[in-house]
Each structure stands twice: as structure tokens, then as C-alpha cells.
C-alpha positions as CSV (number, residue, x, y, z in Angstrom):
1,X,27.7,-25.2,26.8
2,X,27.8,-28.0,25.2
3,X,24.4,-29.6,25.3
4,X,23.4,-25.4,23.5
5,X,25.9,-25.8,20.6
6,X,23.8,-29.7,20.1
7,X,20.1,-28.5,20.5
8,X,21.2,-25.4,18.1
9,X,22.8,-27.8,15.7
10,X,19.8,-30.6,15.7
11,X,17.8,-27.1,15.4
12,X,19.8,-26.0,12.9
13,X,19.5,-29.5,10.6
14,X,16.0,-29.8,11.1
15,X,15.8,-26.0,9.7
16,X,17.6,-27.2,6.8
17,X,15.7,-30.1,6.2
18,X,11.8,-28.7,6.2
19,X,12.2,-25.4,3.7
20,X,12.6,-27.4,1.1
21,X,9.7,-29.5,1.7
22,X,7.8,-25.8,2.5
23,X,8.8,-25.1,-0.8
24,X,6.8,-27.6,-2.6
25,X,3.7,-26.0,-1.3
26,X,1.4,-24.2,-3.4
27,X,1.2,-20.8,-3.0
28,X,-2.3,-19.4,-2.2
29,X,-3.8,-16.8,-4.6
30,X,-2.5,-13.2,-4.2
31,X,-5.4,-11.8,-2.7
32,X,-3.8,-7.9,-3.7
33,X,-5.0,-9.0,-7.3
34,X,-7.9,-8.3,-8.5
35,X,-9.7,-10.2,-11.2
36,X,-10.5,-7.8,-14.4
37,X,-14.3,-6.8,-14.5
38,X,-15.1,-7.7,-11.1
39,X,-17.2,-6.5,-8.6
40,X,-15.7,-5.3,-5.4
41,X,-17.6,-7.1,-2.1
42,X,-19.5,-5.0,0.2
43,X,-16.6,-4.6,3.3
44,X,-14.8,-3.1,0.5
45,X,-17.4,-0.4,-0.5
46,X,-18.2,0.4,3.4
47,X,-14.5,0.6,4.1
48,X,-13.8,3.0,0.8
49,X,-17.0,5.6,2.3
50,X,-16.3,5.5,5.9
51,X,-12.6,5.7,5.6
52,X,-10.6,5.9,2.7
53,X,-13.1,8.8,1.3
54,X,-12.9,11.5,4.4
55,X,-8.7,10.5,4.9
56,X,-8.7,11.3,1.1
57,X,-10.5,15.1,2.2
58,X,-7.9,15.3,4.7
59,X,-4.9,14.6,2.2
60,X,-6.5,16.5,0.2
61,X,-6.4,19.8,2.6
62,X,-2.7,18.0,3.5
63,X,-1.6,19.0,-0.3
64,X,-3.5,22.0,-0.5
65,X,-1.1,23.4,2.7
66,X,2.0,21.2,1.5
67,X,1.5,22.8,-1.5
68,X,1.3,26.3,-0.6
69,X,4.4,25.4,1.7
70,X,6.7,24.3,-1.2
71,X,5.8,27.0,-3.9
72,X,8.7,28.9,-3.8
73,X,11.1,26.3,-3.7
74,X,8.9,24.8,-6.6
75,X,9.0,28.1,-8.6
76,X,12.5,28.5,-8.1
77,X,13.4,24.9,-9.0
78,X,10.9,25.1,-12.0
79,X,9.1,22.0,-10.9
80,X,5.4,23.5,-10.3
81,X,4.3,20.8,-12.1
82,X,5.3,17.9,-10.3
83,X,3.9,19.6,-6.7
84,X,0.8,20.4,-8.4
85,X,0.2,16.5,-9.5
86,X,1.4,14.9,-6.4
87,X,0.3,17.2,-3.7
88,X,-3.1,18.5,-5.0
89,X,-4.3,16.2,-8.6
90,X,-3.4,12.6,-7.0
91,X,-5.2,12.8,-3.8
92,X,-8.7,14.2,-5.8
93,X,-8.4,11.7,-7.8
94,X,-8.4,9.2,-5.3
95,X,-11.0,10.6,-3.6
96,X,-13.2,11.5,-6.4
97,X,-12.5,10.5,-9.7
98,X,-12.2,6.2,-8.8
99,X,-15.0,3.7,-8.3
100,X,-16.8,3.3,-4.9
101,X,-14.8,0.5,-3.5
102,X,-11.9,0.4,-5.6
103,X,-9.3,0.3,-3.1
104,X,-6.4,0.1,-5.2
105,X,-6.6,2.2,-8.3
């Protein structure tokens, strides 16, 4: 027992010692971030039309059902709107209204 509560301690200290010294380490570029006016690469393009564009159909027809689902509670709650912009305008404009390879709009 008490050769655990030692290794956790010297454990424990050396923890405590590093971070700091991790912390002085420079970050690497955020690679969500996109510079303005750039190109996207080609994986990104292939990914968007292979992928992203037919799940986009199939949110799309997701809505479209989604949609039809929640129209009474919509029209009773007076909030049409706000179904017709998430469920059916969002997922064509992802789909077909944003750059070929634009991942994140």
C-alpha cells in the first residue's frame, strides 16, 4: 500500500511539474480556419462531391419528412417559419447554394 500512495505521489509531482513547461509550447495553427480568399485543396473538393453532396440529398429528403411530421405542432405553435428554415432551407443550401469544397460554410 504503501509503495502505491509513493509511485502516485512521485506521479503526481512529476504531473505537476511538466504542464507548465507544456504550456510554453506554441500552439500549432488551427487547421478549422480558413485563410480568406483561398482555394480549398483537392481531398476537400472530392470529399464535398462524393460525400457531403448526396448526405446533403439525404437531409434534404430527412427535412422534407421531418417537416411534414412537425406541421401541425408547427401551425399550432405559430412557428412554420423556423421548421421551414431548419428542416427544408438549411440543408439546400448546403447542398446547393455553397462552393464545391467548401466544407464549412
Amino acid at each position: 500500500m504503501k509503495k502505491t500512495i509513493v509511485s502516485l505521489a512521485i506521479i503526481l509531482f512529476a504531473t505537476a511539474v511538466a504542464l507548465p513547461a507544456l504550456a510554453q509550447d506554441e500552439l500549432p495553427p488551427d487547421p478549422s480556419v480558413m485563410v480568406q480568399n483561398s482555394q480549398p485543396s483537392g481531398d476537400y473538393i472530392i470529399l464535398d462531391a462524393l460525400i457531403l453532396r448526396p448526405l446533403g440529398l439525404a437531409a434534404m429528403g430527412v427535412g422534407a419528412i421531418g417537416a411534414v411530421a412537425a406541421a401541425p405542432w408547427a401551425a399550432s405553435s405559430n412557428s412554420q417559419a423556423m421548421v421551414r428554415q431548419e428542416l427544408l432551407q438549411r440543408p439546400y443550401a448546403y447542398t446547393f447554394c455553397r462552393p464545391l469544397g467548401d466544407i464549412d460554410p
